[in-house]
N, C-alpha and C positions, 0 to 999 in steps of 0.2 A: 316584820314591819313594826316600829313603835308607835303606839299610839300616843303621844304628846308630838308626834309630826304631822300625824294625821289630823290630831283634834287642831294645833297649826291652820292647816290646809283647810280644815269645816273652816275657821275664824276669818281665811282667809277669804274665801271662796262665799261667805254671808257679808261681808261688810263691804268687797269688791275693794281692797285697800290694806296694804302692809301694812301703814300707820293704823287703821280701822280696827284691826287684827290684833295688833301690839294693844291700843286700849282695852279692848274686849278681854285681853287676856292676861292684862297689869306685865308684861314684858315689854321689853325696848325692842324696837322698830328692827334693831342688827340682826336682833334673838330669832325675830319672825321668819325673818329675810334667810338666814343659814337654815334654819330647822325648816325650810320650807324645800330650800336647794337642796337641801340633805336625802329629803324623802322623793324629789323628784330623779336624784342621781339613783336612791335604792328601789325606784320601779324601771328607772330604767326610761324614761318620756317624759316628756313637759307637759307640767297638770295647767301652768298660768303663763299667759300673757302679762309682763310687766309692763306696765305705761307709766308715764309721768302722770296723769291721770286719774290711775287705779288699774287693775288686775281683770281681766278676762279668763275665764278658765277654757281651756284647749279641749279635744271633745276625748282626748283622752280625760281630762280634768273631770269634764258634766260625767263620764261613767266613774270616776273614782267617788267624785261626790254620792251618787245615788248608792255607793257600795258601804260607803263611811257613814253616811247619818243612818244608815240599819243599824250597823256594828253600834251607832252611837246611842238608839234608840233601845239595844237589847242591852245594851251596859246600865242603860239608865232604869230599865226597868228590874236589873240585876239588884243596882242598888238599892232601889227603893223596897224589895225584900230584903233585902240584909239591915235596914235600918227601922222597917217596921219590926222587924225578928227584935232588934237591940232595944226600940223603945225608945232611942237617943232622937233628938230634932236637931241637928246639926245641916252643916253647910250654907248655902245661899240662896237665897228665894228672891227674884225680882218680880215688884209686883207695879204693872202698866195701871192707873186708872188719869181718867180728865183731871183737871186743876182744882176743880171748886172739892170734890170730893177728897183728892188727896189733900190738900191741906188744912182742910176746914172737919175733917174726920177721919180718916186712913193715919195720916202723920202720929199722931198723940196714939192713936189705937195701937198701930204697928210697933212703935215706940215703945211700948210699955209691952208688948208679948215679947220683943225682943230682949227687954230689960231681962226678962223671966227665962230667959232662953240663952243663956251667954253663949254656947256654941254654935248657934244660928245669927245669919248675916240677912238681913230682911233689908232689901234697896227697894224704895218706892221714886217710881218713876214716873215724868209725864209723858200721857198717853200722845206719841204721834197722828200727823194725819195717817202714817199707814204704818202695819209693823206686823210681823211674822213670828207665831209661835212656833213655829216649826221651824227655823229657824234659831230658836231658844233665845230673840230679842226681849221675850218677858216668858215667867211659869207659869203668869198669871197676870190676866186681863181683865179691866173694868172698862166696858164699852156703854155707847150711849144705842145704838142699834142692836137688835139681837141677830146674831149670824146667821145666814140662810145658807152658807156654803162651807166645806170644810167639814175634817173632822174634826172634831171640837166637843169637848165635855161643855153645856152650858147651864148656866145658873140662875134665874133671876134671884136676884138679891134685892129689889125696893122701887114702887114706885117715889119720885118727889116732887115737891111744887116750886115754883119759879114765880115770885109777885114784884111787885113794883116797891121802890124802898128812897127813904132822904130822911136824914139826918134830923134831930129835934133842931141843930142849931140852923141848917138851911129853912125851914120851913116857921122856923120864928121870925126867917129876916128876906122873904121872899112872898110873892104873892099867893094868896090860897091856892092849894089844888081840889077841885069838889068832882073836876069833871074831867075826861081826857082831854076836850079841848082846851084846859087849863095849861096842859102840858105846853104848847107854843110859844111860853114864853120862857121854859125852862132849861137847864143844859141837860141833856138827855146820855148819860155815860152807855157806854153797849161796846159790843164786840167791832172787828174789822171785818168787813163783810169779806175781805178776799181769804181770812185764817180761818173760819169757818169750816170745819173738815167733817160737816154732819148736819142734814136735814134739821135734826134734833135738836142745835143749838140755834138756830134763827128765829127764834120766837120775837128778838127784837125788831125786824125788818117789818113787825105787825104794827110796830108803833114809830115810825120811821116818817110815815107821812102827817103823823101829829106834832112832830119832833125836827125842827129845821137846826135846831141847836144844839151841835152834837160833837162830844170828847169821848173816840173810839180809841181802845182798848185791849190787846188781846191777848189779857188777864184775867179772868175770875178775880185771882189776889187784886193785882192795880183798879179792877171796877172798886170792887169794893173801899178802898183806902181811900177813893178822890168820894164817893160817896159818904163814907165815915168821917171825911174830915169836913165833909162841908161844901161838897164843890158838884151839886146837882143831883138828878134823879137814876136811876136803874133798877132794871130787874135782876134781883137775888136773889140766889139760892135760900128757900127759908132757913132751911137749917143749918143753912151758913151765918147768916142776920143775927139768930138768935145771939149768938154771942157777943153781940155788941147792943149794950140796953139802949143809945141813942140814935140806933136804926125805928126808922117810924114806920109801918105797913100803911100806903097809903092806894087808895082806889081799890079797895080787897074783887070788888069783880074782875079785877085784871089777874088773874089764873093761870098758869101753863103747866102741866102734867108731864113729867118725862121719867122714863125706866134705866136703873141701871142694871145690866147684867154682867153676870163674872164666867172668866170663860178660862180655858186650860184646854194641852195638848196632851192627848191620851197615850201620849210617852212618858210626860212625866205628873200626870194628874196622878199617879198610885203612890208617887213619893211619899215617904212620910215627912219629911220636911214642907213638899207642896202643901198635903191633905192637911197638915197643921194649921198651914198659913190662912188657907180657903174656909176651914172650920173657924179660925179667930174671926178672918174678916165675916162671914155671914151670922155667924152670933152675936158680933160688936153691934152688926146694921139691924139684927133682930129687937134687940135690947132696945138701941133707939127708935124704933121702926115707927113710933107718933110723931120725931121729932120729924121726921124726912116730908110729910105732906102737912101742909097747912092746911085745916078746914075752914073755908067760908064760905059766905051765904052768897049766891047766884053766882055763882062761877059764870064770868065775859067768856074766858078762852078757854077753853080745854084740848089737851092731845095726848094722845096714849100710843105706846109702840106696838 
């Protein structure tokens, strides 16, 4: 049996879709489609269901699956001694975290290990509402909850703070804010309450009922840009803010606390390619580790995971 039909049939059988499959695997949809019939002609039974739809796997399929992600979890743990033996950090590392983190500090960080590393292929990905390491949809996850299920290598990596933010030029040409109820006459930028894929991130719905004037968002990037340019209030990641000097901290008792933790599937958490990746990113966030929470005096809100 070759395994580029089988590893096929994983692609196929995770993403529920030929085309799914073909992307996942940088081949064309034909490639999927034969290398798939190939390997259900040399067992001998039909592993999938084809639909115009996407792909159901037959119950021959659900036991070929549970036989091929072993086969694929002892290959991987194969590799990752043969690559720690060599010392080399080659191949691909996809790494899942939220928006505000990955662009605002993962992007530039990953960037430059990869610079250092030309045989390593480092994808930084946004974190879905749902997704499957075990499934190998990432090697490495930054979550806003720490997992209570699963097996799972977990990390915490940082708490950060979340304050309230408006531009020097909105706030030169708009009425004072001294107090939340100032807020009511302001445009209040925040998330979509229905994209929200995490307890973690509604800290804006705290300030909802002070806030009738509202341009939602479901951005970390676009909050921020309608707030840097001028076009109303939000809560920002501080150590996002920083980077932009005409971001203004305003109401500093408005406070929210939140954890990020990094997590990995103990098939391929011994990589050396992974343990590379996981070692950059928790030294990068170490290094900065003052920048991640703002200290101020009487912390409004507070919340910890």
């Amino acid at each position: 049996m070759e395994w580029d039909r089988v590893r096929v049939f994983l692609a196929v059988a995770r993403s529920g879709q030929i085309l799914g499959a073909a992307r996942l695997l940088g081949l064309n949809h034909a490639t999927v489609g034969r290398q798939l019939t190939a390997l259900e002609e040399e067992v001998q039974t039909k592993l999938v269901e084809r639909h115009t739809d996407g792909c159901i796997l037959t119950k021959p399929g659900e036991a070929m699956l549970v036989v091929a992600e072993k086969v694929e979890s002892e290959l991987l743990k194969f590799e990752a001694g043969l690559s720690g033996l060599s010392g080399a950090t080659r191949g691909t590392v996809r790494v899942g975290a939220p928006d505000g983190l990955g662009n605002y500090f993962l992007a530039p960080s990953l960037a430059e290990f990869s610079s250092a590393h030309p045989e390593l292929i480092v994808q930084l990905v946004p974190l879905p509402r749902s997704f499957s390491l075990s499934r190998r949809e990432a090697d490495i996850a930054i979550v806003l909850d720490r997992p209570v299920q699963g097996n799972l290598i977990i990390q915490k990596l940082t708490d950060y703070s979340v304050g309230l933010y408006a531009s020097s030029e909105y706030l030169a040409n708009h009425p004072p804010i001294h107090r939340e109820e100032d807020l009511a006459s302001h445009l209040f930028v925040t998330y979509v309450d229905d994209l929200v894929y995490t307890p973690a991130l509604d800290y804006g719905r705290k300030l909802h009922v002070r806030t009738p004037l509202r341009f939602e968002c479901g951005s970390v990037v676009g909050q921020m840009e309608a707030v840097r340019t001028g076009h109303g209030v939000a809560l920002l990641h501080d150590y996002a803010a920083r980077h932009f000097p005409n971001l203004i901290r305003i109401l500093p008792r408005i406070q929210f606390i939140r954890t990020y933790w990094m997590i990995s599937h103990p098939d391929t958490h011994a990589s050396h390619r992974v343990a590379e990746v996981r070692r950059h990113i928790a030294e990068a966030v170490n290094t900065e580790r003052t920048s991640f929470v703002l200290e101020t005096r009487g912390r409004k809100a507070k919340a910890t995971t």
